[in-house]
N, C-alpha and C positions, 0 to 999 in steps of 0.2 A: 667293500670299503665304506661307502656310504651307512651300512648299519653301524661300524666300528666310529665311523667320527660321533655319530650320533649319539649313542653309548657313554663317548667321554665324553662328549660337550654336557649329555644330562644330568653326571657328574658333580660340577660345579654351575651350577641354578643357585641364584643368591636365596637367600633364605628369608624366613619371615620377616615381618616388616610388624612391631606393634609398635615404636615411640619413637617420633622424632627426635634425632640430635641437636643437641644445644651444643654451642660450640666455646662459649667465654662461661665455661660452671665455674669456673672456679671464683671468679668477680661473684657470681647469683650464691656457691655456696658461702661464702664470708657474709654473706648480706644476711641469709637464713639464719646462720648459726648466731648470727647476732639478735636476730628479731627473738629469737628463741631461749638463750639469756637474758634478754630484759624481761619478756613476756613469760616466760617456764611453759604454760600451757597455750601453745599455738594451732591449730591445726591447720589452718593456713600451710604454715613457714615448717611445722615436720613434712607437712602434706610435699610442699616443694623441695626441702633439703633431702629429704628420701629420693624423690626422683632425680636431684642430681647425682644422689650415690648411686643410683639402681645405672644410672645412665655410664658410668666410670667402674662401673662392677664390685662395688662396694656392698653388695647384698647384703653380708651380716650385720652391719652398720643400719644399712635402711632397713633393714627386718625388723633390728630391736628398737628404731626409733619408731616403728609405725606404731607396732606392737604397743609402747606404751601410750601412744597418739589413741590408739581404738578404745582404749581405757576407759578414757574419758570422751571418747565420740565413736562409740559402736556403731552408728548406724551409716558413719559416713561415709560415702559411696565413693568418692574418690582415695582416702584412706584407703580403704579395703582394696580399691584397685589395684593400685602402687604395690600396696602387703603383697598380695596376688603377684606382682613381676619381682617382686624379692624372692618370694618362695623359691618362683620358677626357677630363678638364679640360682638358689640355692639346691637345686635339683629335688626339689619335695613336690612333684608334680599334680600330687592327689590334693593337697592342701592348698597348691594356689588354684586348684579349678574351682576349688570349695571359694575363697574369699573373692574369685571374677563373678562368682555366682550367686553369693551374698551382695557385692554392689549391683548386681543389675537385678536383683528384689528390690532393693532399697532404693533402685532408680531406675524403672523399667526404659527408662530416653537413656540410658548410658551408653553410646554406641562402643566408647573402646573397651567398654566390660564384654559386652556382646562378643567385638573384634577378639577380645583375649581366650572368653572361654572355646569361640572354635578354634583359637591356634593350639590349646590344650588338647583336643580333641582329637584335632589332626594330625598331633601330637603321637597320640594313643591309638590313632587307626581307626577311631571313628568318623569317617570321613564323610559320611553322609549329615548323619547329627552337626560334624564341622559346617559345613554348606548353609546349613539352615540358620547357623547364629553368623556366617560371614553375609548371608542377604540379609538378617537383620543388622548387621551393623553397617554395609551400606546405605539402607534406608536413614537408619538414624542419624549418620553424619554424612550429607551428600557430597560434602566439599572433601570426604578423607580417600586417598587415594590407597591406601593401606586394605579396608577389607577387599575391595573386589580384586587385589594384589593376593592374599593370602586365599579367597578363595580361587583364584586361575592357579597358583600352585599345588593348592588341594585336590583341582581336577585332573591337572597333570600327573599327580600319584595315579587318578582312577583312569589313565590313561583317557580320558575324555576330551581330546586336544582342541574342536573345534569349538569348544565352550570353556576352553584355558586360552586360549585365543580370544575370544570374545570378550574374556573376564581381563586379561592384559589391556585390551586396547578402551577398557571403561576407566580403568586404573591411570591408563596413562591420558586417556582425555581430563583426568582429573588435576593430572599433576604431570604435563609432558615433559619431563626435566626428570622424572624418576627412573635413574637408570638402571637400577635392578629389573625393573619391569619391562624398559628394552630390552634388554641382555636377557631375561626367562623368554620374555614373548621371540625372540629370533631363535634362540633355541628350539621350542617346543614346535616352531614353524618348521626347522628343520626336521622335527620327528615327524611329523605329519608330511612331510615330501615335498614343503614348498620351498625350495631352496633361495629360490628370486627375492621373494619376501622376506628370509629369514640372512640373506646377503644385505638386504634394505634395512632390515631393521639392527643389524651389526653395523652395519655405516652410522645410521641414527647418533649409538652408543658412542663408536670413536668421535662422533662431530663434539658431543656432549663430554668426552673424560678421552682425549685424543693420546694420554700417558698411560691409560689404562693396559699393563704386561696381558693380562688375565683375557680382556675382553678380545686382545690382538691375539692373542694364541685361541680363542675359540674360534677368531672369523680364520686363520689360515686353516685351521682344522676343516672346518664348511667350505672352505674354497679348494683343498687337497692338496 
């Protein structure tokens, strides 16, 4: 039984983590679209209005506005990034690794280019290659609780649990309030056999999202 809960709980593992949620877009996009009629050429205000569409899944919208944004500023590192999460959206996964990997030429300090091109990666099964752009994008942005989140679930693919462990509990010293990263880290404890801890860190989650359906059917699952 203990293999069968396991099995399901790993299941539903939240999944990657690259852009924080903005929760009043629609106030920021009225602002943009405006900055962007008076001005025509902004890169600023595409640069942001694109990422509220990307953020509401507006992908074809933010694609064609980056698109004509890179026109006139090829080289801009945040542009290209944003392009890079429209693509991905758009499921053209070879072309947004291409434009995560053109911003972080064009800005080797861009840590969420870094974060993006190993979620690509990881994406693709290259998970080793993922690793090495998720340390670098920890390094680069020490305060973002995201890469060392995407890499602890890259290790949990390579079944490497005590170092998906490791990479959970650097994620959540960054941002203890991130509750995907409870909820993976209690799971993946339960696949390695610590059940105590992986009962502790389900509590954590209910303390933090106590309406959470999902998170209360993984902990009665772990407890049988």
């Amino acid at each position: 039984r203990p293999a069968i809960i396991i099995a399901v709980l790993a299941t539903v593992l939240c999944g990657v983590r690259t852009a924080q949620e903005l929760p009043h877009w629609r106030n920021s996009e009225a602002l943009f679209r405006r900055a962007l009629a008076v001005t025509k050429i902004n890169s600023i205000a595409s640069n942001n209005l694109a990422h509220e569409l990307n953020q509401r899944g507006d992908y074809a919208e933010a694609a064609t506005l980056l698109a004509e944004a890179l026109q006139h500023k090829p080289h801009h590192a945040p542009l290209l990034n944003n392009y890079g999460l429209s693509l991905k959206g758009l499921g053209r996964p070879a072309e947004a690794l291409q434009a995560f990997q053109t911003a972080l030429t064009k800005r080797p300090q861009f840590g969420d280019a870094a974060n993006n091109i190993g979620d690509m990666l990881s994406r693709a099964d290259r998970h080793e290659e993922a690793l090495r752009f998720f340390r670098d994008a920890e390094a680069l942005s020490p305060y973002d609780a995201s890469p060392p989140y995407n890499r602890a679930n890259t290790l949990r693919k390579l079944k490497r649990f005590d170092e998906a462990i490791a990479a959970y509990r650097i994620a959540l010293a960054r941002d203890p309030k991130y509750t995907k990263a409870w909820n993976n880290l209690a799971i993946v404890l339960a696949q390695s056999g610590d059940q105590s801890a992986a009962a502790e860190a389900f509590e954590h989650v209910l303390h933090l999202t106590p309406d959470d359906s999902s998170v209360r059917h993984n902990y009665s699952l772990l407890l049988g």
